[in-house]
N, C-alpha and C positions, 0 to 999 in steps of 0.2 A: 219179268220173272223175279219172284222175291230170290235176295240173296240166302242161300242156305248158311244155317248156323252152326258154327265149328264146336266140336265135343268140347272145348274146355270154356266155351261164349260164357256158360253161368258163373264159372270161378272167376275170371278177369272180370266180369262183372262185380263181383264182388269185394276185387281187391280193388277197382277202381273206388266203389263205394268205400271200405275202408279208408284210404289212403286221403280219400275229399274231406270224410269225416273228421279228419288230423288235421289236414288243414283249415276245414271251417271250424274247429274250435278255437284253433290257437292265432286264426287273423280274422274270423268272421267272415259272414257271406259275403257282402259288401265290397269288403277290401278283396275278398277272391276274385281272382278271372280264372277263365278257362286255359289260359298258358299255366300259371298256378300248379293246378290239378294236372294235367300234362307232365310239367315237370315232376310234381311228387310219384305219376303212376311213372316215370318211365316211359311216356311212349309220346307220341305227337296229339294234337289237337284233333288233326281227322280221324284218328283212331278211336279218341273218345266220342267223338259225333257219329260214330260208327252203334254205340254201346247207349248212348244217351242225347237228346238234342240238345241239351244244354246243360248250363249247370244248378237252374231251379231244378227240373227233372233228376237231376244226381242228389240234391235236399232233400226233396219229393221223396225220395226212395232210403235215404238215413232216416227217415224219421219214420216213414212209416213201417218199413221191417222194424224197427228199435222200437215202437210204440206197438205192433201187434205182438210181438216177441211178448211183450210186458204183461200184455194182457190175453194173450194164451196161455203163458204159466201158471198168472193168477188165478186163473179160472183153474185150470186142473187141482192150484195147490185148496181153493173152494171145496171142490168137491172129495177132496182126499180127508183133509181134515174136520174131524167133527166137535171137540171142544172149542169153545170160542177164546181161549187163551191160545191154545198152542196153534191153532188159526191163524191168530193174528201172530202169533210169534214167526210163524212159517213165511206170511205173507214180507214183513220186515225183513228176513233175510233172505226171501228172494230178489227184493225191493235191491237192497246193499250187493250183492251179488252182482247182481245187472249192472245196479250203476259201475263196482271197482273193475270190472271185467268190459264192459260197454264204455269208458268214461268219456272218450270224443262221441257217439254218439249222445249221450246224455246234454253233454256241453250245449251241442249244436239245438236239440230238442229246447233246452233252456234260453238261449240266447238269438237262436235264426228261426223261429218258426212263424216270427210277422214279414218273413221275407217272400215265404206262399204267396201266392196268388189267393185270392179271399174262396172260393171253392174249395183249394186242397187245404187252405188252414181247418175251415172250417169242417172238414171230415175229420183230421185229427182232432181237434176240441172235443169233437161228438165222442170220440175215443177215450180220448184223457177225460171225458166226466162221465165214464161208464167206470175208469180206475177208482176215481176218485167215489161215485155210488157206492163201489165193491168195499173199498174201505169205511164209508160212512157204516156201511150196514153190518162190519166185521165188528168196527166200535160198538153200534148198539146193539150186538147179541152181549160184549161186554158189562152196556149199559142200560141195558130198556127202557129204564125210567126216564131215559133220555128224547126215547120216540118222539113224545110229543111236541121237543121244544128243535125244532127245525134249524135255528138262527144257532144256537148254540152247541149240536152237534155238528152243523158246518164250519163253525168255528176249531170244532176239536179234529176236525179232520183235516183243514188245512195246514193247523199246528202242527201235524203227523209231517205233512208233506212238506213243511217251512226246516222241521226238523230232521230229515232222511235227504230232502232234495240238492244240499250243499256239501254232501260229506267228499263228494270229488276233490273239493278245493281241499282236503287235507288229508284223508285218508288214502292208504297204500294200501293193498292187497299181503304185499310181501312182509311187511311190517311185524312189530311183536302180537297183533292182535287179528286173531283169523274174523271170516265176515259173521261166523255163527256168533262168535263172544260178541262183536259188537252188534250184534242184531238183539243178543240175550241184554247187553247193555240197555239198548235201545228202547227195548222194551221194558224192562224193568223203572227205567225213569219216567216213560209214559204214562204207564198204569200205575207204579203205587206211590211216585214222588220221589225229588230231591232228597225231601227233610224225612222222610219216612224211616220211621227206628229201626235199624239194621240188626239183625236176629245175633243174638247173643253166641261165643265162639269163634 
C-alpha cells in the first residue's frame, strides 16, 4: 500500500529544494553528498529519500521549476505587451527579478546542469532555446532588418544573455538600485549605446 502523503509533503518539499539549491551554489554538485543537504534541511538522510531518491533528482527539480518559472512568466509578459520596446523592457526585468530573488537557483542552473543525466539535460536545453527564440524574436520586432541574417541576430542575443546572466555575481536587490532602474539601465545600453549623446538637461 502506497504510503499516504502528509498535508504539508509539498512545503518541506520545497524547503528541501531551497535549502540544496544553497548549497549546490555555493560548493557545487559534485563536492555535494546527501549528508550535506541533510544537514542544511535539518533532518536525516532517510527523510530526504523519503521526498527524493537522490540528490540528482533534488537538481532535477532546482532547475526545472526555476527554468519553467522563467519561461511561464515570459510568455505571459509576451502576450501582455504589445510595443516592442517596452516588450523587451518587461522581458529584462523579469529576467533581473528572477535572477536577484532566485540567485542559488540561478547559480546552480549556470554551473551544475552537465551533472544531469544526458535525457534530463537534454529536456532543459529544449527549454532554455525556446528563452532564448522568445528573446531573438523580441530583438527582431526591434530590428527586422535583421530577419534575414540569422548568425548575427544569434549573436545579439547571446550578448543580451552574456550580459543579464552574471549580474548575481554583484548585484543586490536591497541595494541603492531597484531591479526596474537596472532593467531601465539595461536596456537603455542595449538598444541605443554606450557613446550615444545623452539628451540635453
Amino acid at each position: 500500500m502506497a504510503r499516504t502523503r502528509s498535508a504539508e509533503y509539498d512545503n518541506i518539499q520545497d524547503t528541501i529544494v531551497a535549502r540544496a539549491a544553497s548549497v549546490f551554489a555555493r560548493r557545487g554538485f559534485a563536492a555535494t553528498s546527501i549528508g550535506d543537504i541533510a544537514e542544511a534541511c535539518e533532518c536525516s538522510k532517510s527523510r530526504l529519500y523519503h521526498y527524493f531518491d537522490g540528490k540528482e533528482a533534488i537538481l532535477r527539480e532546482i532547475l526545472t521549476t526555476h527554468v519553467d518559472n522563467l519561461l511561464n512568466r515570459l510568455r505571459t509578459v509576451l502576450f501582455r505587451a504589445s510595443d516592442p520596446r517596452e516588450r523587451f523592457t518587461e522581458m529584462v526585468k523579469l529576467f533581473l527579478e528572477i535572477y536577484a530573488v532566485s540567485r542559488d537557483r540561478h547559480v546552480v542552473l549556470l554551473t551544475c546542469l552537465d551533472a544531469l543525466s544526458p535525457e534530463h539535460r537534454n529536456v532543459l536545453i529544449t527549454k532554455q532555446r525556446e528563452l532564448i527564440a522568445h528573446v531573438r524574436e523580441a530583438l527582431l520586432q526591434l530590428r527586422p532588418d535583421l530577419a534575414d541574417d540569422r548568425v548575427k541576430s544569434q549573436i545579439d542575443t547571446m550578448l543580451f544573455f552574456g550580459m543579464i546572466n552574471w549580474t548575481y555575481t554583484w548585484y543586490r536587490s536591497d541595494g541603492p538600485v531597484s531591479h526596474d532602474e537596472l532593467a531601465e539601465r539595461t536596456v537603455e545600453l542595449f538598444l541605443d549605446g554606450y557613446l550615444a549623446t545623452p539628451e540635453p538637461g
